[in-house]
C-alpha positions as CSV (number, residue, x, y, z in Angstrom):
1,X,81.1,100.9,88.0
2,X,82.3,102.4,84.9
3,X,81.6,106.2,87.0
4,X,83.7,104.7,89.6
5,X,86.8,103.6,87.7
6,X,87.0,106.7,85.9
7,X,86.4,108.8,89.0
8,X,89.4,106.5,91.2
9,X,92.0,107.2,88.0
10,X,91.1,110.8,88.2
11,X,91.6,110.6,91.7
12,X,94.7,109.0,91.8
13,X,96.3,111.0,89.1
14,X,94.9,114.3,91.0
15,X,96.6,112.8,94.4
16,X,100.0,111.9,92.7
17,X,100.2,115.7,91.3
18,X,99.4,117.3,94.4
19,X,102.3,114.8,96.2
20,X,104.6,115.4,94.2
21,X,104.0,119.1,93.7
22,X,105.3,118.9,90.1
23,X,102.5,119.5,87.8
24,X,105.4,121.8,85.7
25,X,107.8,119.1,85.3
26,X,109.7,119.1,81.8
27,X,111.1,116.1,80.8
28,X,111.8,117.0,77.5
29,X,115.4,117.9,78.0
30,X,118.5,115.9,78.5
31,X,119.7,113.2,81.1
32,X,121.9,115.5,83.6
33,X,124.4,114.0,85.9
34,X,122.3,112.2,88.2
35,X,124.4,112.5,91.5
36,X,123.4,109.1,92.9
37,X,119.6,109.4,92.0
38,X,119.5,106.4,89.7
39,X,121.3,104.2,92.7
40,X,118.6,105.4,94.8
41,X,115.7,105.1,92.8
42,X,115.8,101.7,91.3
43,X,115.4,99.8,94.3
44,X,112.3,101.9,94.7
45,X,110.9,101.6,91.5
46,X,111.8,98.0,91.1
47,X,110.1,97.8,95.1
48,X,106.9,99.1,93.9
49,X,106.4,97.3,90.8
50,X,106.8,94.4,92.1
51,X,104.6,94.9,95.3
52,X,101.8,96.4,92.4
53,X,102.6,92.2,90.7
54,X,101.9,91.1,93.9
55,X,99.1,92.8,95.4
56,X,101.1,94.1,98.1
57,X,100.4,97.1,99.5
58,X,103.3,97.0,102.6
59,X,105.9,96.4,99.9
60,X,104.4,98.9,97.0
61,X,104.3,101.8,99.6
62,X,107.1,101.2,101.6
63,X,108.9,104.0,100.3
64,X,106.2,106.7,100.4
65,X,106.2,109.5,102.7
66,X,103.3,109.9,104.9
67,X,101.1,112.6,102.6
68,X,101.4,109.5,99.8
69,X,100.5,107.0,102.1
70,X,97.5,108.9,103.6
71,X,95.9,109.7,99.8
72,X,97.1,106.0,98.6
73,X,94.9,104.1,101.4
74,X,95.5,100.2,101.1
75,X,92.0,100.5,100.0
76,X,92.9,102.7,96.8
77,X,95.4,100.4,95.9
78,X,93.6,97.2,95.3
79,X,91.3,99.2,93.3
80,X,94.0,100.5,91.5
81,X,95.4,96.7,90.9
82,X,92.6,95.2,89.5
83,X,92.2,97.8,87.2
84,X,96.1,97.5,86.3
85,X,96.3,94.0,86.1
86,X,92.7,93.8,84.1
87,X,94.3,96.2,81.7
88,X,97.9,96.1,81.4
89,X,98.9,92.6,83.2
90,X,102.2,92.2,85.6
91,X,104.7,94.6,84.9
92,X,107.8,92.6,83.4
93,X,110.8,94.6,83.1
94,X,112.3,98.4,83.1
95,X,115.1,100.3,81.8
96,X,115.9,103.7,82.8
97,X,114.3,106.3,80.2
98,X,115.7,109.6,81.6
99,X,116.9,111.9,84.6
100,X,115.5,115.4,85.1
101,X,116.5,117.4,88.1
102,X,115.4,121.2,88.8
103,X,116.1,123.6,91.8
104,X,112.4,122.1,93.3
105,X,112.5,118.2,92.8
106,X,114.1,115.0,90.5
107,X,112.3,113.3,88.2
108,X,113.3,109.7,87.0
109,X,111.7,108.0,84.4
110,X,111.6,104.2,83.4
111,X,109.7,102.5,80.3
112,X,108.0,99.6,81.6
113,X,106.9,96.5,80.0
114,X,103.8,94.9,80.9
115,X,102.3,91.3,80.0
116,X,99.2,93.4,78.2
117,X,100.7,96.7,76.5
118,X,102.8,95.8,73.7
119,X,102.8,99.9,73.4
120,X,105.0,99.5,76.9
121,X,104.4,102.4,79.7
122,X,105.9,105.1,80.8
123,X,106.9,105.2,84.7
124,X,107.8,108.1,86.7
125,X,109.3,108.7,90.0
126,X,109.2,112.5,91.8
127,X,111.9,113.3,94.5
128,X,112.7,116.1,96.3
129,X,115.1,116.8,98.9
130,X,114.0,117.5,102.6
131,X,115.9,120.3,104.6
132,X,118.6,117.9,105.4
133,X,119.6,117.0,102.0
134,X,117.3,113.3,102.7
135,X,115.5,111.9,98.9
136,X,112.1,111.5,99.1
137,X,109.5,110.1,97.7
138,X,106.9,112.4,96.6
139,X,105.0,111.4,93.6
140,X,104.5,108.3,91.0
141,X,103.0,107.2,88.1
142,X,102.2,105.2,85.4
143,X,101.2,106.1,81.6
144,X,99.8,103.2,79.4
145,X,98.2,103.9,76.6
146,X,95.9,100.9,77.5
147,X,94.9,102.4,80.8
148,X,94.4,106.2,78.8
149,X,91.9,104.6,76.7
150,X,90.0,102.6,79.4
151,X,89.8,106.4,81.2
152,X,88.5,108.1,78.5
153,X,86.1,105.1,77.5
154,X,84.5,105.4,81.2
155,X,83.8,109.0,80.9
């Protein structure tokens, strides 16, 4: 079991790279002007917490494009919220952390509070803009140093 969990965070953090096709992102740098982004992205983030508190995969992937939805299976994600909600809890709140955008993609990132993780989480949303200039979805997740150290104790 321990082989698996290890194996589906690997995964899943493998998948959400190759989505988002941002394993170069810097965040280290200033907020920029966010052009709308933040409007647009906390209804998503906020969506997909919530549907992750609620076991709900319909309202946790409602904003993925298909490529997410295809390596996310509904399957995937109630692995995924067991181990979250054995580990961390329910997520409780967010506040916007920072803005990155580059010529490839925008990056927005939120620390999260969970019931579990008085350290808090990070949580990152990728976006990149289709041909005709449409936000999308392309990548998520979520650092907690409670779920690092569950990952490195299975391996």
């Amino acid at each position: 079991m321990k082989v698996r969990t290890a194996l589906l965070m690997s995964l899943v953090v493998l998948v959400v790279i190759i989505c988002s096709g941002c394993a170069s992102i810097k965040l280290e740098g200033s907020s920029v002007e966010d052009d709308g982004l933040t409007e647009y992205a906390e209804p998503i983030a906020e969506n997909t917490l919530q549907g992750l508190n609620e076991n709900n995969y319909t309202k946790f992937s409602a904003n993925f494009n298909p490529t997410m939805k295809k390596a996310i299976t509904e399957d995937l994600f109630l692995e995924l919220t067991a181990i979250v909600h054995e580990e961390v809890g329910n997520y409780t709140s967010k506040e916007l952390a920072e803005i990155t955008v580059t010529d490839r993609h925008s990056a927005v990132v939120y620390n999260v509070a969970f019931e579990k993780e008085p350290e808090g989480a990070i949580f990152r949303l990728i976006f990149i803009e289709d041909q005709d200039g449409e936000r999308e979805l392309r990548g998520m997740w979520i650092d907690s140093p409670k779920m690092r150290k569950r990952l490195a104790l299975e391996r």
